[in-house]
C-alpha positions in Angstrom: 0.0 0.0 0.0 1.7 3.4 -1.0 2.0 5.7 2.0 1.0 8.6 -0.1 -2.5 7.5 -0.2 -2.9 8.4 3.6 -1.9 11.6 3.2 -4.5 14.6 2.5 -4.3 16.8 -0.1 -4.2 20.3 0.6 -8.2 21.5 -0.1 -8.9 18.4 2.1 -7.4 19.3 4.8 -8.9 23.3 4.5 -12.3 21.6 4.3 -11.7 19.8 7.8 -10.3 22.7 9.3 -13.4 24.7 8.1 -15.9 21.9 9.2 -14.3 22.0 12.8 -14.6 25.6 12.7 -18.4 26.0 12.2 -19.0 23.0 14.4 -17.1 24.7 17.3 -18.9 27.9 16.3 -22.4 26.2 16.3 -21.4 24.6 19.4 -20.4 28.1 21.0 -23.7 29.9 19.6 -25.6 27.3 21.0 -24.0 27.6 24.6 -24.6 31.7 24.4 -28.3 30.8 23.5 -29.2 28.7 26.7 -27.1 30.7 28.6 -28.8 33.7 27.5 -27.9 37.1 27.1 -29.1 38.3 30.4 -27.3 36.2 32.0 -23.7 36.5 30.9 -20.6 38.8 30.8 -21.1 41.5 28.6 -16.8 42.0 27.6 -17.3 41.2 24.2 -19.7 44.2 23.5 -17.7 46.6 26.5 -14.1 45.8 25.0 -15.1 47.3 21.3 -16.2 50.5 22.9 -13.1 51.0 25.5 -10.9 50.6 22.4 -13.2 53.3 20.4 -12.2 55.3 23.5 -8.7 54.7 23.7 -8.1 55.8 20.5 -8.6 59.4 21.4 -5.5 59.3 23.3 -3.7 60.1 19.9 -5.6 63.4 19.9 -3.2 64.0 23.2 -0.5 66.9 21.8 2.9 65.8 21.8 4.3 69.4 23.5 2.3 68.5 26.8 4.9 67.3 29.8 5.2 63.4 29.7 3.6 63.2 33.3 0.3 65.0 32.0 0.3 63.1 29.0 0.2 59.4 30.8 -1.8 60.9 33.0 -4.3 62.4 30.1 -4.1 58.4 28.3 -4.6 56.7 31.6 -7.5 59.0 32.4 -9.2 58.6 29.2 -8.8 54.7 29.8 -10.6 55.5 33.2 -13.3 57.5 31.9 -14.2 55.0 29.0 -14.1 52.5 31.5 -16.6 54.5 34.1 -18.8 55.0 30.9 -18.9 51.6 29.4 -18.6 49.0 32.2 -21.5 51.3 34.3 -24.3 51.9 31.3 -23.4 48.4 31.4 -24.3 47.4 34.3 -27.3 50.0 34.7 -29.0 48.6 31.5 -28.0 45.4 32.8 -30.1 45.9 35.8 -33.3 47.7 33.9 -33.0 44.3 31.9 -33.4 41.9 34.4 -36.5 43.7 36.2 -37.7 43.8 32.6 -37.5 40.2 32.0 -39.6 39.5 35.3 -42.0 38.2 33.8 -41.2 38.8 30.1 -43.0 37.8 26.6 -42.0 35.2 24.7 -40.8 37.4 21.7 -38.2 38.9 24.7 -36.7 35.9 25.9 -36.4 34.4 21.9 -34.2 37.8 21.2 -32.5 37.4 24.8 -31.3 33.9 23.5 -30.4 35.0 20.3 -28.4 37.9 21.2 -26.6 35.4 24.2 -25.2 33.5 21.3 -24.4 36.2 19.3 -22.4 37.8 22.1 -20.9 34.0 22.8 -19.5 34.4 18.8 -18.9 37.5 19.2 -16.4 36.6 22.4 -14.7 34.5 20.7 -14.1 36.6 17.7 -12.5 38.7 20.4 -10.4 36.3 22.0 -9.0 35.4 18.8 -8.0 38.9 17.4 -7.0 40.0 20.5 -4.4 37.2 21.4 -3.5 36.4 17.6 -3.4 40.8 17.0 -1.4 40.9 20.0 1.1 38.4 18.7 1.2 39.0 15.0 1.9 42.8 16.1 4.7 41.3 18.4 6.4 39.1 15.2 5.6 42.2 13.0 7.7 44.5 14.4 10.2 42.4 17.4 10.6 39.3 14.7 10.6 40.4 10.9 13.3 38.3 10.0 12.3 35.2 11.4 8.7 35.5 10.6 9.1 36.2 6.5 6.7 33.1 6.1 3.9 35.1 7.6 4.3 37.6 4.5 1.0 36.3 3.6 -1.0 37.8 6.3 0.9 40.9 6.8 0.8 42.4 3.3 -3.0 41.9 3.5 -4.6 45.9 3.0 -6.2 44.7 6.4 -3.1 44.4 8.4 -1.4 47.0 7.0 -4.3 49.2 7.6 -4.8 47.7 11.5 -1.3 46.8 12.0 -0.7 50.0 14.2 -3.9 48.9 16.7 -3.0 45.4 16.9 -1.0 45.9 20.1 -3.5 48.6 21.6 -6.2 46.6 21.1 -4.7 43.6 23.0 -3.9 45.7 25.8 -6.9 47.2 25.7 -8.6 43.7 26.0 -6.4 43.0 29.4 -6.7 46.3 31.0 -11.0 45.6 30.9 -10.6 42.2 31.6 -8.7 42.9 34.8 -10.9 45.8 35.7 -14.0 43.5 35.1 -12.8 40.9 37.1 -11.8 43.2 39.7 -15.2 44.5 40.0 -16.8 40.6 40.0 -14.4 39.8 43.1 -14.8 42.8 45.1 -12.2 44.6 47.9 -13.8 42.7 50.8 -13.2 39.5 49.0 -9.4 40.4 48.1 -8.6 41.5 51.6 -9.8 38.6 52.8 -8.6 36.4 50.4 -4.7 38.1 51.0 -5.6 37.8 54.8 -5.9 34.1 54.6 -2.9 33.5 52.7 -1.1 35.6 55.2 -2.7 33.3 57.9 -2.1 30.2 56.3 1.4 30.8 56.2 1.7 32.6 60.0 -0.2 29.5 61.1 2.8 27.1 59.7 5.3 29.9 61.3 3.9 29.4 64.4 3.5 25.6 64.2 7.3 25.2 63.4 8.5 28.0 66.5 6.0 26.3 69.0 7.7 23.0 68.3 11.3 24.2 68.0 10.9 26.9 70.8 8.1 25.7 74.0 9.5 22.9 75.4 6.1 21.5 76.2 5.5 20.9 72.3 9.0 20.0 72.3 8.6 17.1 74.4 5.2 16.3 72.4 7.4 16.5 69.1 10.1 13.4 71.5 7.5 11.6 72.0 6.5 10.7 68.2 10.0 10.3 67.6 10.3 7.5 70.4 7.9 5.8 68.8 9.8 5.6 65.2 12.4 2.8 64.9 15.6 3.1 63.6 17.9 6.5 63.1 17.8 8.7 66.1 18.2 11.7 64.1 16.0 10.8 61.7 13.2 9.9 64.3 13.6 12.9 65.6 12.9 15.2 62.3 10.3 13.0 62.0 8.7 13.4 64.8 8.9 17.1 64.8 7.4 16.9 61.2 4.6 15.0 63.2 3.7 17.7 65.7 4.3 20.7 63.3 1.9 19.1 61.2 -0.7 18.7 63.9 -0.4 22.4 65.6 -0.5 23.6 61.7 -3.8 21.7 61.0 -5.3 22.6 64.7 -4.2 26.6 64.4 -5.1 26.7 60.8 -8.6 25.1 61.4 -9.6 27.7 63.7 -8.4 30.3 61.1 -10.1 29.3 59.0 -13.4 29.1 60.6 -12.8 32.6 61.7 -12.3 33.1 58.2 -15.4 31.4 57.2 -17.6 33.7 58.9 -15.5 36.8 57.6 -16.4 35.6 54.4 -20.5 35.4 54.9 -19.9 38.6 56.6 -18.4 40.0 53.1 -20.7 38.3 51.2 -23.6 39.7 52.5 -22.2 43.4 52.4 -20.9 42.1 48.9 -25.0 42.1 47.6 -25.9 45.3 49.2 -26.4 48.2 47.0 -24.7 51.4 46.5 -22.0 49.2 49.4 -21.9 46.4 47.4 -21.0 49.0 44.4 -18.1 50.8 45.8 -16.5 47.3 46.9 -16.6 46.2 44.0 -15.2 49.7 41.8 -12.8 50.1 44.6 -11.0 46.6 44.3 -11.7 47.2 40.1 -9.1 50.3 40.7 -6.8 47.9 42.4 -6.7 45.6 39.8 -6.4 48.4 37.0 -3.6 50.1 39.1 -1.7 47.0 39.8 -1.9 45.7 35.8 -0.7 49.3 35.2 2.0 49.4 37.0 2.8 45.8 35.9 2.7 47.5 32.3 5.0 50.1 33.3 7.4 48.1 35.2 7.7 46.1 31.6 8.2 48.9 30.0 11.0 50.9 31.8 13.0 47.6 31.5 13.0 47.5 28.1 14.1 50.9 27.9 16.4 50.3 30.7 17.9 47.3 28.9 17.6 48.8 25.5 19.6 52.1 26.1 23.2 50.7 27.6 21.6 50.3 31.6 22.3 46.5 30.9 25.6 47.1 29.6 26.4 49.7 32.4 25.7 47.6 35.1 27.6 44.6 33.9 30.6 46.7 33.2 33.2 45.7 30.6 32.6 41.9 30.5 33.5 40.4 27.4 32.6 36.8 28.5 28.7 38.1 28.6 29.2 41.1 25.6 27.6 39.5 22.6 24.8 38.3 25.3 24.5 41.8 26.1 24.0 43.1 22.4 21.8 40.4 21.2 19.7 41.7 24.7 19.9 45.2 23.6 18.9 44.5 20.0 15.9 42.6 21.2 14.9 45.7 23.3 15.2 47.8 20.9 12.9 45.7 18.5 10.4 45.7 21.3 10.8 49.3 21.4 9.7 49.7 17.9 6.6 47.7 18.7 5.7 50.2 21.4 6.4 53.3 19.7 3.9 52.1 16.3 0.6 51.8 18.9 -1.0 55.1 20.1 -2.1 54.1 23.5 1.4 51.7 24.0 3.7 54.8 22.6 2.3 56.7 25.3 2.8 54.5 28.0 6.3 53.8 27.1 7.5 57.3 26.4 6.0 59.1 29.5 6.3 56.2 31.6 6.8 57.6 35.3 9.3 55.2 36.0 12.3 55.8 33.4 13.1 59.4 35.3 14.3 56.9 37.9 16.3 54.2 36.4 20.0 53.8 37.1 21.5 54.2 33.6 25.2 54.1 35.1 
């Protein structure tokens, strides 16, 4: 039998690929329309309009101070943020008391539009991530990525290529804000409180048996019990009784914890309080990606303009390491500087004034 009768020829295979496309896309239209509309996340509609806002951060003049100007993009990230993510939610709201009880014309278009918005998410997740990285091979990888010459000198791309990167960012920043808002401050404190616990709890188990020398002879006398190696016995045997204070002290954190967490929950669900939890830990998230983004960021610029090379002096055994580094930032660089909103968050980054160049 010749081998090259298993093989598939080339429209073959494209009709495969396109057959598993529309039966995963049938499959995800299908999970929007008994989920409903109503009844999920609204990011595919929200992240559209933030970008539509973003792009006003090119009408920012260059002659304004670099402080005002990240402070002008950022703001204007905010603001489309406030707008979009709360009609959001307000419409949200006069939807679901309209839907109680509603007609059956309402809840046919309430399915319909929860599997266009499941499409329509993702169509998103895909131009997003594969924007994000075509952008990224574009500009940081032209060289290595001459293959992809087919996609890139499409009038599309060359017409989009400068948004690719905003828009991904774009996507991130709302997804972080969104799921900021979803988990709520209360919920994060509490969540950071525990860890903290968790790990106090095994601090304490280990000093109680190392330090008291009541839970030092409870520790002796599990390792009495263990044949064989007295030293081993004894590690043992200490492992034992740390193990049992860790559980007994980290039991009655957590149900202390538990009850924190009804506590929250209930506040969580309570109006305008339940609103400001959840906008102020939102901020938090937003703040924490940002700086995130800028810490990125002043790296590459760090690395790309000699800061590398100054701080590992005049080392010839890590040199061409060093340059290949330096070329690689300086690609990166190029990505930045050929997105609005990413050119402005790398040029007026707050944190380059106070980098060590050497």
């Amino acid at each position: 039998m010749l081998t090259g009768n298993l093989l598939l020829s080339g429209s073959a295979t494209t009709a495969i690929i396109v057959i598993c496309a529309v039966i995963f896309g049938i499959s995800v239209f299908l999970y929007g329309f008994f989920r409903k509309f109503s009844q999920m996340g609204w990011l595919p509609w929200q992240i559209p309009l933030m970008f539509l806002m973003v792009l006003f951060t090119d009408l920012i003049p260059d002659t304004l101070g670099d402080g005002l100007r990240f402070t002008l993009a950022v703001g204007i990230f905010l603001l489309g943020a406030a707008v979009v993510l709360g009609v959001g939610a307000i419409v949200r709201h006069a939807m679901h008391a309209r839907l109680r009880p509603a007609s059956g014309a309402l809840r046919a278009i309430d399915r319909v539009l929860g599997g266009i918005t499941a499409l329509l998410g993702l169509l998103l997740f895909v131009v997003a991530l594969g924007g994000g990285v075509l952008a990224v091979c574009y500009y940081c990888a032209p060289q290595e990525t001459e293959f992809m010459s087919v996609v890139y000198d499409l009038p599309i791309w060359q017409n989009l290529c400068s948004h690719a990167f905003d828009f991904f960012i774009v996507a991130v920043f709302t997804c972080t804000i969104q799921a900021g808002y979803r988990v709520g401050l209360g919920r994060t404190i509490l969540t950071v409180l525990m860890l903290a616990a968790t790990v106090g709890a095994l601090a304490l188990a280990v000093y109680l048996t190392v330090g008291v020398s009541f839970f030092r002879s409870f520790a002796a006398l599990f390792a009495r019990a263990i044949p064989g190696n007295a030293v081993v016995a004894r590690l043992v045997g200490m492992a034992i009784s740390i193990l049992i204070l860790f559980i007994v002290i980290f039991t009655v954190l957590a149900t202390l914890g538990f009850f924190l967490h009804k506590l929250v929950r209930r506040c969580r669900y309570t109006g305008v309080l339940g609103v400001i939890d959840g906008v102020l830990c939102a901020l938090l998230f937003f703040a924490f990606m940002l700086v995130l983004a800028c810490g990125v960021n002043a790296f590459v610029y760090w690395a790309g303009s000699g800061g590398l090379r100054a701080a590992v002096g005049d080392n010839e055994a890590v040199a061409d390491l060093i340059g290949e580094i330096e070329s690689a930032m300086r690609r990166v660089v190029t990505l930045f500087r050929h997105s609005y909103f990413a050119d402005v968050l790398y040029l007026c980054n707050p944190f380059i004034p106070l980098l060590p160049m050497g």
